[in-house]
DOMAR-665259 format. One record per residue (C-alpha): x, y, z negated. Coordinates in steps of 0.2 Angstrom, whole numbers, padded with zeros to 4 digits, always signed. Layout:
<nodes>
XYZ...
</nodes>
This chain:
<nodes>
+0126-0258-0393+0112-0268-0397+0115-0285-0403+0112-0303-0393+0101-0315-0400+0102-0334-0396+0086-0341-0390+0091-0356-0381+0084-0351-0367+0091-0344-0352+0096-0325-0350+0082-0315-0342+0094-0305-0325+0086-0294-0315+0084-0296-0297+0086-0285-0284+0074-0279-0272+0072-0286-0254+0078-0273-0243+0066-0267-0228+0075-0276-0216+0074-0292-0226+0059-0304-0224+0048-0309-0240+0047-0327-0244+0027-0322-0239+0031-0316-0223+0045-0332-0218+0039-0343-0203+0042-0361-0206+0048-0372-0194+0035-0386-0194+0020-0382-0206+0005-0399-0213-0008-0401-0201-0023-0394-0209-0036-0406-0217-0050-0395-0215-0054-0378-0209-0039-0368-0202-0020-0368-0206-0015-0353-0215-0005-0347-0199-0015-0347-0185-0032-0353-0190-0031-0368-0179-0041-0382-0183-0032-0400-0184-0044-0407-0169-0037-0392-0159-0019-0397-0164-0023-0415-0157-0032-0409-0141-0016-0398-0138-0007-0411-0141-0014-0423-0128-0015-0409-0117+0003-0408-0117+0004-0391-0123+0015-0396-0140+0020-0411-0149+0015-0415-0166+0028-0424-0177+0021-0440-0187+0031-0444-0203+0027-0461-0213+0036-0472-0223+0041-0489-0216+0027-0502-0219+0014-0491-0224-0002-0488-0211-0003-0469-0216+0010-0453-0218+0009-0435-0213+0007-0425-0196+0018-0409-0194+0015-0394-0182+0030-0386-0176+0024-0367-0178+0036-0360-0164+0028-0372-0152+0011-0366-0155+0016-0347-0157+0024-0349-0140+0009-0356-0133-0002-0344-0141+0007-0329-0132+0011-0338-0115-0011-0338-0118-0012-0317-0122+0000-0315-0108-0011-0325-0095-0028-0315-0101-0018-0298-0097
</nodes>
């Protein structure tokens, strides 16, 4: 039996694999994602002038979070929104 040595540090476990049926943290949708600054979001390739078009347009509503008193925050997309849209979109074209 080989001996244990203290280190200090925390114990090294093993962890299991993810099973097939099991999404990868890679693969996990969130439910509101940042609105891109520049080019496309990682998700759909939107760009955030498309998001605020949509959003006038009615066809999703962006959620505006800012701390009280200052003039500036951070704009989410709600990705189930969009993906939605975007199939409603892929149906219409068929």
């Amino acid at each position: 039996m080989p001996a244990l040595i203290e280190t200090g540090e925390h114990p090294i476990t093993p962890t299991a694999p993810l099973s097939e049926g099991a999404a990868s943290p890679s693969q996990s949708r969130p439910e509101f994602f940042r609105l891109p600054k520049c080019g496309g979001d990682p998700y759909f390739g939107l760009g955030c002038s498309y998001y605020y078009q949509g959003e006038q347009l009615g066809y999703w509503r962006l959620v505006r979070i800012r701390q009280r008193g200052k003039v500036r925050g951070v704009t989410l997309v709600p990705y189930d929104a969009v993906a939605d849209f975007i199939r409603k979109q892929g149906r219409a074209a068929a």
